[in-house]
Backbone as a chain_set.jsonl record, in Angstrom:
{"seq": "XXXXXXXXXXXXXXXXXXXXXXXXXXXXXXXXXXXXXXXXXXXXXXXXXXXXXXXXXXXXXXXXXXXXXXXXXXXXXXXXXXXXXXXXXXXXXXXXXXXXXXXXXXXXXXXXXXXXXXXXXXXXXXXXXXX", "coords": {"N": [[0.819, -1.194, 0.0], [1.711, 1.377, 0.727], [3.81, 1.55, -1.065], [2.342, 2.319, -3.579], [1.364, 4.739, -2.824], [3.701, 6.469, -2.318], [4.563, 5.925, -4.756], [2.527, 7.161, -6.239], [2.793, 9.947, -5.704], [5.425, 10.314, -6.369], [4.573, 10.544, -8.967], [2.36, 12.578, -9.189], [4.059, 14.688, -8.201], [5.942, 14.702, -10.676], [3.943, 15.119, -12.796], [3.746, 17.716, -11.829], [5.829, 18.939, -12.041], [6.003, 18.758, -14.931], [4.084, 20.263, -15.714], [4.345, 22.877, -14.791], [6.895, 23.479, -16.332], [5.712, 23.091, -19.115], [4.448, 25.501, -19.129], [6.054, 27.998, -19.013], [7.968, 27.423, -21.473], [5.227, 27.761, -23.228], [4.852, 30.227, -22.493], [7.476, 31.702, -23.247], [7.462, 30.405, -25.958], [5.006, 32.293, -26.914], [5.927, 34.491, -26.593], [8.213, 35.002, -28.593], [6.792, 34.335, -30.632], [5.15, 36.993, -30.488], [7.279, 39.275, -30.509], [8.513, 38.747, -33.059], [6.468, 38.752, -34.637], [6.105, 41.545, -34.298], [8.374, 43.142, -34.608], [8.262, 42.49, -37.402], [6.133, 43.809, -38.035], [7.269, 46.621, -37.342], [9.932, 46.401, -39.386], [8.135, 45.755, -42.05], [6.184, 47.235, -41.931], [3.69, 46.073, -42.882], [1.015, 44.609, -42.399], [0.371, 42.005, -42.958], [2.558, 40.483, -43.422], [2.51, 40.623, -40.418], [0.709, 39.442, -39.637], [1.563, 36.593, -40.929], [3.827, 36.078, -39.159], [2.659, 35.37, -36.749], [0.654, 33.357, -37.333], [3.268, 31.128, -38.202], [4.248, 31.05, -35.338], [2.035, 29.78, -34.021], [1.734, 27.34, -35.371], [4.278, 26.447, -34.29], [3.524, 26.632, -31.639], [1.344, 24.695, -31.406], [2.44, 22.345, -32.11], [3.997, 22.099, -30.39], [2.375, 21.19, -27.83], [1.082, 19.502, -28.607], [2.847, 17.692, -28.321], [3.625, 17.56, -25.559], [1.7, 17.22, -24.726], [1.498, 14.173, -25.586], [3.665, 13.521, -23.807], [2.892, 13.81, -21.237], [1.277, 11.751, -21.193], [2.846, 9.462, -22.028], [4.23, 9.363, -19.724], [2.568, 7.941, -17.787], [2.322, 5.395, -18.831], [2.927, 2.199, -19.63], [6.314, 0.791, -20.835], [6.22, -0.322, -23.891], [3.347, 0.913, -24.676], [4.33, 4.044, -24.117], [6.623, 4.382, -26.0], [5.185, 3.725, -28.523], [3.242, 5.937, -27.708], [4.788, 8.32, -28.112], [6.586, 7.706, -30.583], [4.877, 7.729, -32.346], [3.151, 10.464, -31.736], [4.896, 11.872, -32.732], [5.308, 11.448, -35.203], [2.532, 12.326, -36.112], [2.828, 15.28, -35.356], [4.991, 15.774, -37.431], [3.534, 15.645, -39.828], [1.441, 17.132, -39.194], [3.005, 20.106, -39.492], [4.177, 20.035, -41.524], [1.754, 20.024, -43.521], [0.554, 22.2, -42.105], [2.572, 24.064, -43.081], [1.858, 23.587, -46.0], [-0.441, 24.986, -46.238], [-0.169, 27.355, -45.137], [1.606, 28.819, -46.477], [0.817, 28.097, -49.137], [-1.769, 27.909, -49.797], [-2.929, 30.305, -48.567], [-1.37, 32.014, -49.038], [0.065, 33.113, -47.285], [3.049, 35.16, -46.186], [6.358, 33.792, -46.744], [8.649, 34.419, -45.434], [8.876, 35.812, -42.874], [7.032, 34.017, -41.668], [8.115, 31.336, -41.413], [10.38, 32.703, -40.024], [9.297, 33.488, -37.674], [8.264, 30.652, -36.38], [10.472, 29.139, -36.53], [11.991, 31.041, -34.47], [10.202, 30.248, -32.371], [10.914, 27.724, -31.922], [13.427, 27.859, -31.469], [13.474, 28.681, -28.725], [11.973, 27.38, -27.442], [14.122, 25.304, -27.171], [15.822, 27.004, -25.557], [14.651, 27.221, -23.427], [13.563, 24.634, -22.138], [15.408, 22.697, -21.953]], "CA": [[0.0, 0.0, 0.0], [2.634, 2.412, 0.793], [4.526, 1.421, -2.39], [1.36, 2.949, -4.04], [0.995, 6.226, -2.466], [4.861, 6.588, -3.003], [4.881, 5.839, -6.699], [1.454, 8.226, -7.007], [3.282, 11.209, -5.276], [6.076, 10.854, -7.414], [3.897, 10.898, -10.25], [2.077, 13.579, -8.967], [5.68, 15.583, -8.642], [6.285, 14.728, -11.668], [3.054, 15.756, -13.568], [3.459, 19.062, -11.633], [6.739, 19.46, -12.855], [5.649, 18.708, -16.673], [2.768, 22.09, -16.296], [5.227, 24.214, -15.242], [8.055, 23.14, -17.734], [5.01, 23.405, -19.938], [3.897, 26.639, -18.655], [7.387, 28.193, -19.248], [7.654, 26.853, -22.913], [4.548, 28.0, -24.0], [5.034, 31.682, -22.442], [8.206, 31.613, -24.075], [6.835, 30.374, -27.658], [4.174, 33.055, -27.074], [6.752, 35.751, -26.678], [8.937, 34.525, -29.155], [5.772, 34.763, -31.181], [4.663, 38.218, -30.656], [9.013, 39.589, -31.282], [8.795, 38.203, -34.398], [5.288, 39.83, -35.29], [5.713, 43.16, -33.834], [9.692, 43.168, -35.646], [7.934, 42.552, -38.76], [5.167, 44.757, -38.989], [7.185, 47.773, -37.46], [10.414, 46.522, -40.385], [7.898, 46.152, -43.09], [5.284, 47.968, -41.764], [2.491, 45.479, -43.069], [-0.028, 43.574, -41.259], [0.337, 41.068, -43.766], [3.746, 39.756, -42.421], [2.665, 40.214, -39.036], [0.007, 37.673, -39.542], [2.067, 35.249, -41.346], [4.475, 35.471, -38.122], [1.946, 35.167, -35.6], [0.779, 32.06, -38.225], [4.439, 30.479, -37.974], [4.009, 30.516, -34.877], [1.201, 29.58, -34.098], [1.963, 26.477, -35.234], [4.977, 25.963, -33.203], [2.534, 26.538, -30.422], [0.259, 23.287, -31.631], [3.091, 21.414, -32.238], [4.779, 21.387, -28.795], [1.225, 21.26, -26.772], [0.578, 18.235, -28.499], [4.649, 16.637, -28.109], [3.561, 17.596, -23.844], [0.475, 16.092, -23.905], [1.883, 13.009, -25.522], [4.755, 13.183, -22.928], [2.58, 13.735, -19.976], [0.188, 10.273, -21.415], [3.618, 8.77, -21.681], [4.851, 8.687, -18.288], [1.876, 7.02, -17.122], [1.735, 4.432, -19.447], [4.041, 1.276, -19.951], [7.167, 1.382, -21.982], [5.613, 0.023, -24.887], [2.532, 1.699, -25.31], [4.991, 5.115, -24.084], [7.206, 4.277, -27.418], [4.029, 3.787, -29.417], [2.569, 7.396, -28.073], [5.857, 9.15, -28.641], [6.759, 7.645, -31.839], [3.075, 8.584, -33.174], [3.035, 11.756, -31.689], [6.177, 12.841, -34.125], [4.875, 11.285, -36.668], [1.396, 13.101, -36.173], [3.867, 16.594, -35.57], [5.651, 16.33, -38.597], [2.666, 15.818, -40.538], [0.779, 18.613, -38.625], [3.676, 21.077, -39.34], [4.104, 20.07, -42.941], [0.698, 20.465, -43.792], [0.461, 23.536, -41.569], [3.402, 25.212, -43.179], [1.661, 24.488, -46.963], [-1.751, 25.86, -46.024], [-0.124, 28.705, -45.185], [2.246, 29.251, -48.019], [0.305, 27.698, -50.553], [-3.574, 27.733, -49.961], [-3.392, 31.25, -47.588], [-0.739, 32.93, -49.675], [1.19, 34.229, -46.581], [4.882, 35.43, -46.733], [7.323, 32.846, -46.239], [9.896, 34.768, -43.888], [7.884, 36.126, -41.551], [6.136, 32.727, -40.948], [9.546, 30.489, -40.932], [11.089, 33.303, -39.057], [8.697, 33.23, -35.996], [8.542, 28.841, -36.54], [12.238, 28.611, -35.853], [12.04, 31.279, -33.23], [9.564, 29.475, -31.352], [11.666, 26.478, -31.731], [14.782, 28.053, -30.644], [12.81, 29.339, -27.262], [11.428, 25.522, -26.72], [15.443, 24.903, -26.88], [16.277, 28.024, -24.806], [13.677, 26.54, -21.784], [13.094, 23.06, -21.978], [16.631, 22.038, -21.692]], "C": [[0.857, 1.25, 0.0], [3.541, 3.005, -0.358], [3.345, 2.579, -3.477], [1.375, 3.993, -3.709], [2.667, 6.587, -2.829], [4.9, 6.945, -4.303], [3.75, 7.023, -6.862], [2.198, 9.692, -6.699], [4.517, 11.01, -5.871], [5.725, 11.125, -8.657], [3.053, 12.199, -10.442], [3.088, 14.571, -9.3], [5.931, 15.575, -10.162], [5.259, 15.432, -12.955], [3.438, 17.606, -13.229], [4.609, 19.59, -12.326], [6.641, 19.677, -14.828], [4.932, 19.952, -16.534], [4.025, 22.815, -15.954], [6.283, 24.192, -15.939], [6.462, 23.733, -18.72], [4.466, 24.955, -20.419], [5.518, 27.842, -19.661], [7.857, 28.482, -20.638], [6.983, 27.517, -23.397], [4.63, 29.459, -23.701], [6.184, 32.101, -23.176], [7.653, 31.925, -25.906], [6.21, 32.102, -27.804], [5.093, 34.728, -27.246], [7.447, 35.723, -27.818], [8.092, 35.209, -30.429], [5.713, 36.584, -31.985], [6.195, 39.112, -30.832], [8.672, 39.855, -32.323], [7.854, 38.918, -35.605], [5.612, 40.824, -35.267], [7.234, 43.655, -35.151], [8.973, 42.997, -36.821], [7.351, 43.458, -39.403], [6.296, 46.386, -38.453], [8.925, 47.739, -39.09], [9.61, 46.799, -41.791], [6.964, 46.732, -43.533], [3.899, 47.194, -42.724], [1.808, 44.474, -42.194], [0.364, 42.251, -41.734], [1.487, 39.958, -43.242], [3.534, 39.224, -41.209], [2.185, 39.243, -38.979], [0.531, 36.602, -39.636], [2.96, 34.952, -39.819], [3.832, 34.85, -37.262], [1.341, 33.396, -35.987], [1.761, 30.856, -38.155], [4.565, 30.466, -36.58], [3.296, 29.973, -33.767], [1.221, 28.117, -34.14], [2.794, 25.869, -34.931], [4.278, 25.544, -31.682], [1.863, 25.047, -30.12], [1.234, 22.494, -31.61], [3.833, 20.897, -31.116], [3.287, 21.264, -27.725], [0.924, 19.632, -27.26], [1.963, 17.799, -28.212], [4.074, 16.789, -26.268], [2.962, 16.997, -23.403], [0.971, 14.558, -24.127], [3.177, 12.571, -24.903], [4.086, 12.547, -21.799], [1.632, 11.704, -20.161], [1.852, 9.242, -21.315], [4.192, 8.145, -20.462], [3.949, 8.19, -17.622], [1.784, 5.699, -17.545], [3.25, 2.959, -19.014], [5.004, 1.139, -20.616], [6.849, 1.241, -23.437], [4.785, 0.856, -25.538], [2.967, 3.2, -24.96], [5.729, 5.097, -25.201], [5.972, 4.181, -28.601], [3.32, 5.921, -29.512], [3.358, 8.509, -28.604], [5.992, 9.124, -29.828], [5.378, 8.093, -32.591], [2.682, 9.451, -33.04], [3.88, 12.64, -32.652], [5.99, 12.447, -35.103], [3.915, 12.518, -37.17], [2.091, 14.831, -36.186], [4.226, 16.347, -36.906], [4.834, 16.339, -39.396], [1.872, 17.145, -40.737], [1.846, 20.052, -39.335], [4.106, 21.074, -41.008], [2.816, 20.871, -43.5], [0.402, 22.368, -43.332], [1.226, 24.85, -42.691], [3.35, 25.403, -44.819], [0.304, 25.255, -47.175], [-1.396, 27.059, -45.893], [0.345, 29.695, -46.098], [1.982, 29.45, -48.969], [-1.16, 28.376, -50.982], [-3.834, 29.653, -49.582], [-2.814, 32.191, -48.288], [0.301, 33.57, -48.602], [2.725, 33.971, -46.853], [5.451, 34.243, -45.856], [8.428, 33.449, -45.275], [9.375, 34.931, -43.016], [7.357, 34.38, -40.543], [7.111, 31.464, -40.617], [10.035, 31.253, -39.862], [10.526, 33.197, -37.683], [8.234, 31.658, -35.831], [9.373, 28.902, -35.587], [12.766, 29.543, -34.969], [11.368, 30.46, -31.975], [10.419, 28.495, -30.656], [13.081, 26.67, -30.965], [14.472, 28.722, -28.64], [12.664, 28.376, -26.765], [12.941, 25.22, -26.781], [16.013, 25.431, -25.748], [16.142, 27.317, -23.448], [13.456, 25.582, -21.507], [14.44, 21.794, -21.838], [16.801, 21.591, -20.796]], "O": [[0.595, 2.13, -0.82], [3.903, 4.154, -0.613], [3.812, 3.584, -4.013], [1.424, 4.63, -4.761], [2.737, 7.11, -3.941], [5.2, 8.019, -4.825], [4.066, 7.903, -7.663], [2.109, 10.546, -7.581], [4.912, 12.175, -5.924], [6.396, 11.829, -9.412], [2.988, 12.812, -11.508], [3.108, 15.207, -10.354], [6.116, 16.651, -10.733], [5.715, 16.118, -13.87], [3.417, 18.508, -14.067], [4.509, 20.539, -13.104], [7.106, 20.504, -15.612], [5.237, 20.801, -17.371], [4.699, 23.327, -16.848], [6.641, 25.342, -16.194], [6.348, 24.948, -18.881], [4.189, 25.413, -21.528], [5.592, 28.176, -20.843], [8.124, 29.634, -20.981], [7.546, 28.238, -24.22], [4.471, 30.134, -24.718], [5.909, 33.051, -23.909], [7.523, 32.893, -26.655], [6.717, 32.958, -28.528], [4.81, 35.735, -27.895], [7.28, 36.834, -28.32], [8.439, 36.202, -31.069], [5.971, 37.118, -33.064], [5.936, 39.924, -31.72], [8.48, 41.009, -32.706], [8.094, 39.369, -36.725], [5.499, 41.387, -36.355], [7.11, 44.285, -36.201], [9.412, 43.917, -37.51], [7.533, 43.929, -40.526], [6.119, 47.341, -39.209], [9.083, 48.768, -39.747], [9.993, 47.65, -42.593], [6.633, 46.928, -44.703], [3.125, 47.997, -43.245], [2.306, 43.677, -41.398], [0.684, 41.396, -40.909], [1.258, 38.843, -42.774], [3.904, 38.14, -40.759], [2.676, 38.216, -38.509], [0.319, 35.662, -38.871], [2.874, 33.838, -39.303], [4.264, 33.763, -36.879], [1.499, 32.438, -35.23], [1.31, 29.714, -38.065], [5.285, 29.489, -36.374], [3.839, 29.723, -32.691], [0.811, 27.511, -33.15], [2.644, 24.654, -35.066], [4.437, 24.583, -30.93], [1.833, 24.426, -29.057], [0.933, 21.559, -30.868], [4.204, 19.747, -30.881], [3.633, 21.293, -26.544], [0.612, 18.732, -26.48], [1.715, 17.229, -27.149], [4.262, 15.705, -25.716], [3.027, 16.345, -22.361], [0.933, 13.751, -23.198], [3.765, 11.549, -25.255], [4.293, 11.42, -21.348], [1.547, 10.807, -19.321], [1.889, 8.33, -20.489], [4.512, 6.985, -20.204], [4.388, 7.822, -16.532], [1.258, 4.85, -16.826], [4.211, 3.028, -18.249], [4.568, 1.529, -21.699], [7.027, 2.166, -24.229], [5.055, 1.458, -26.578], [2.119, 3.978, -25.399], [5.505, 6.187, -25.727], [6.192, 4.792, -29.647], [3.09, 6.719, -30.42], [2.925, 9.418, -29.313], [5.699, 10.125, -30.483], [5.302, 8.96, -33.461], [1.823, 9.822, -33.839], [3.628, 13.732, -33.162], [6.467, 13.012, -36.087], [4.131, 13.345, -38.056], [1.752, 15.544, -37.13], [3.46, 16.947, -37.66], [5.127, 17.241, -40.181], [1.672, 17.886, -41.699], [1.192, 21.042, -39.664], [4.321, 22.131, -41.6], [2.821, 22.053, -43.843], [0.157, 23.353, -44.029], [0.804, 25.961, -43.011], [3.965, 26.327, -45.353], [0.055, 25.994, -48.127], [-2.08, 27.949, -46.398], [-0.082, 30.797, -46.443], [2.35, 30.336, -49.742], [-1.54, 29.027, -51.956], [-4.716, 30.278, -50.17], [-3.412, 33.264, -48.371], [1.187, 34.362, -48.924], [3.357, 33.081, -47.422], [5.147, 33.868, -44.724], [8.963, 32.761, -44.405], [9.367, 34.049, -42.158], [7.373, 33.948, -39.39], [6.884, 30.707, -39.674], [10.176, 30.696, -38.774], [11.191, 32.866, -36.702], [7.666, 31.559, -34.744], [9.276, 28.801, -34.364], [13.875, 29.273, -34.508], [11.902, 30.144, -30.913], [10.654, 28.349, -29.457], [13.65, 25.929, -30.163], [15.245, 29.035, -27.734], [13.112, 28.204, -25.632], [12.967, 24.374, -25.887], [16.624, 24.719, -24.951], [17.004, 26.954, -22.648], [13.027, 25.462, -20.359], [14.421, 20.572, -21.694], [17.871, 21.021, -20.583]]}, "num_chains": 1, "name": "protein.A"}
């Protein structure tokens, strides 16, 4: 019985630690974000950019909320079905972020720097904090 309440209160600890790592991350991204916008529209002085940044990332945003959630489902699970949710969560990411990045290019028309540029900021912020 004891073994049980043990293992749940480290799991507990441990969930709590995943929100605020999470927390952290996503205020980050979000800043990272709005930089990238605000630098755009006051360099090229169009909205048009800003959007696409806020767009780029935007879907940095989606892409690490779902990699957290399929962390946090991981550490409860068993090692298999934790290698199953991981490996299928980056699958499901790279798909998501493909797709994402030609809807926006392709279908939406927005500018390609702007919307890479605040991407691979995001990404370098989720590096910055999550280390």
């Amino acid at each position: 019985m004891s073994e049980r309440l043990l293992a749940g209160g480290k799991l507990k600890a441990a969930a709590n630690t995943l929100r605020k790592e999470f927390r952290r991350v996503t205020l980050t991204q979000l800043l990272a974000t709005a930089l990238v916008a605000a630098g755009f529209l006051v360099w090229r002085g169009t909205w048009g950019e800003a959007l696409a940044a806020v767009y780029g990332g935007g879907i940095a945003l989606v892409a690490t909320g779902w990699y957290w959630r399929g962390l946090a489902r991981a550490t409860t699970a068993d090692a298999g079905t934790a290698r199953r949710v991981l490996y299928g969560g980056a699958i499901q990411r790279f798909a998501f972020i493909a797709a994402a990045f030609a809807g926006g290019m392709g279908l939406m028309a927005l500018a390609p720097v702007p919307l890479l540029a605040a991407y691979g900021g995001c990404q370098l912020g989720y590096l910055r904090v999550a280390r």
